[in-house]
Residue, then its C-alpha position, 0 to 999 in steps of 0.5 A: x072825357x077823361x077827368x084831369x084828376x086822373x091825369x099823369x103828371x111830370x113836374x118839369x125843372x124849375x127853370x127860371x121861376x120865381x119860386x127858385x132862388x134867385x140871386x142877389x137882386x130880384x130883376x124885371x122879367x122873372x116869373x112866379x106861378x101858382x104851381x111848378x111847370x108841368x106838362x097838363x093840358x086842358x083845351x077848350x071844350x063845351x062846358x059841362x057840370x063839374x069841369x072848371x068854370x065858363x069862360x064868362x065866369x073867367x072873365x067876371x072874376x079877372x073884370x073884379x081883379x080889374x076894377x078892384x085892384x087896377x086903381x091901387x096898383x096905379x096908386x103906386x106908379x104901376x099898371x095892372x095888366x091882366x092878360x086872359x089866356x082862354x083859349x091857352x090849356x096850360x093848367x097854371x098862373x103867372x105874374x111877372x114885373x116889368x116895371x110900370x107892368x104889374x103883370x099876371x097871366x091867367x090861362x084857360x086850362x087851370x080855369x077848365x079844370x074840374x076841381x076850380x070854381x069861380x071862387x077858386x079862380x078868385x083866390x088864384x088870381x089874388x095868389x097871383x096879385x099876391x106876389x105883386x102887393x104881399x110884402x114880406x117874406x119875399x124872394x132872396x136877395x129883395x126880390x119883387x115878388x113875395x113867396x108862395x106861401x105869402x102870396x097864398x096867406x094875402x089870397x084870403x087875407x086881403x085880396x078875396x077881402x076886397x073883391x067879395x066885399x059887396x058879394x052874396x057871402x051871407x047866402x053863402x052860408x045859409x046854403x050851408x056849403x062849408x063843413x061845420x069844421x069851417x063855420x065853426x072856427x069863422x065864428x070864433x074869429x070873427x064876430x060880425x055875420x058878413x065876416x064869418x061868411x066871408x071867412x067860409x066863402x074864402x076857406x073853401x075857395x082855398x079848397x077848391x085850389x087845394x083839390x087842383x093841387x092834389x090831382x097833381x099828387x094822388x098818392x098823397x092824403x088829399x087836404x082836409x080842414x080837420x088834418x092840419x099839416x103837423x110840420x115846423x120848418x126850420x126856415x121859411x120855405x122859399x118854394x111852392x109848400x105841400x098841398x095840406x099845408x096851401x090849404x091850412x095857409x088859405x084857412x089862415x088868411x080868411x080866419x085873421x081877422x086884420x081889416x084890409x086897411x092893415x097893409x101888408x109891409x114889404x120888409x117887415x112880415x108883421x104889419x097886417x097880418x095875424x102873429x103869433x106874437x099877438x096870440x094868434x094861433x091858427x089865424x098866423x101863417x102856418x109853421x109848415x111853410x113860415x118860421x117866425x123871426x125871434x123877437x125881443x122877448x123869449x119865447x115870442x114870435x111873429 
């Protein structure tokens, strides 16, 4: 069988995604997805090294989404509905609001991609989980949901943090399954060695979603750790940002080292997270996507 990596893409209108600008309220019903609606199918088929992972390991991450996440979201007057898409080939995720569901649809196509890994898969689902819980910045017009780029930063930052906790993080790195780039800037920003090996397990979680987004655009560098995307936005990008720059975001988020009981806000970008403000650098959302608010004082930003 052909490798998806290989596979044609065509990226289909917008629609009514949530990575869309919306109007002047965020309503009930709308969907946000990992990637723009395209036409790659992967239907079940018997698993084999390097094709996407088993629909067992499916279902081990969405039960830790579950039993991770399902008492917060309850916490806040929701319900967490998980819906296991297994047998369903599309290659992408969703969540929807509709109010108590707090709604996120993982298919089995993105799952059986070759590029996923089950720590992969985590950081989709949490991408999605991101959109229900990672505040600020949102959608236009105080949207529900948070946007691409905030859902991928809480991915790391919060999310992987809660379901990884009690993982083997540490035999992670003694496996030494990260480039030297990565565990050498994990040890720099974190200081104890179960956070430093989260951060590595984190960032090449990110990787592996990040090669899934480059098999949609071969023709482009593929993201490494070592290439940074150079771009300023002028304004915070509402919509899906470039491959490099999801990677750079997924690498932020696991090198802040903000402990997961710093929520994140829903108006104010700040709480939380790594700022610039702070003196962070790499560990702040990168400016590929994001463009800090002005402070108070000259030269400052979030």
């Amino acid at each position: 069988m052909q490798k998806t990596s290989r596979r044609i893409l065509r990226l289909l209108p917008l629609l009514v995604l949530c990575a869309a600008p919306v109007g002047d309220v965020g309503h009930d019903g709308e969907l946000c997805s990992i990637l723009p609606p395209n036409d790659m199918r992967i239907p079940v088929r018997p698993f084999s090294a390097g094709f996407g992972i088993t629909q067992g390991e499916f279902n081990a991450v969405l039960d830790r989404v579950q039993e991770v996440y399902g008492p917060i979201i309850s916490r806040r007057g929701g319900v967490l509905e998980i819906q296991r898409k297994w047998k369903d080939s599309t290659v992408n995720a969703k969540a929807q609001r509709i109010t108590p569901r707090y709604i996120i649809e993982m298919f089995g196509g993105l799952a059986r991609h070759d590029a996923i890994t089950p720590d992969g898969f985590a950081v989709v689902a949490c991408h999605e989980i991101g959109h229900h819980l990672g505040g600020a910045p949102r959608k236009r017009g105080r949207h529900w949901a948070s946007i691409e780029g905030q859902a991928d930063y809480f991915a790391p930052l919060k999310c992987l943090r809660r379901l990884f906790k009690d993982g083997d993080n540490l035999d992670f790195v003694s496996d030494k399954k990260a480039p030297p780039e990565v565990l050498e800037a994990c040890s720099k920003a974190h200081e104890s060695p179960q956070d430093r090996a989260f951060c590595a397990r984190a960032a090449m979680g990110g990787l592996s979603v990040a090669q899934m987004f480059h098999s949609f655009e071969t023709s482009k560098p593929a993201p490494d750790f070592a290439t940074p995307d150079p771009a300023i936005v002028e304004s915070t990008r509402n919509s899906w940002p470039e491959n490099q720059c999801r990677l750079d975001t997924y690498f932020a988020g696991a090198l802040c080292p903000k402990p997961i009981g710093a929520e994140n806000d829903y108006d104010d970008p700040a709480p939380g997270t790594c700022t610039r403000a702070e003196g962070y650098a790499r560990e702040a959302r990168p400016r590929c996507w994001y463009k800090p608010p002005e402070t108070i004082l000259p030269g400052l930003h979030l």
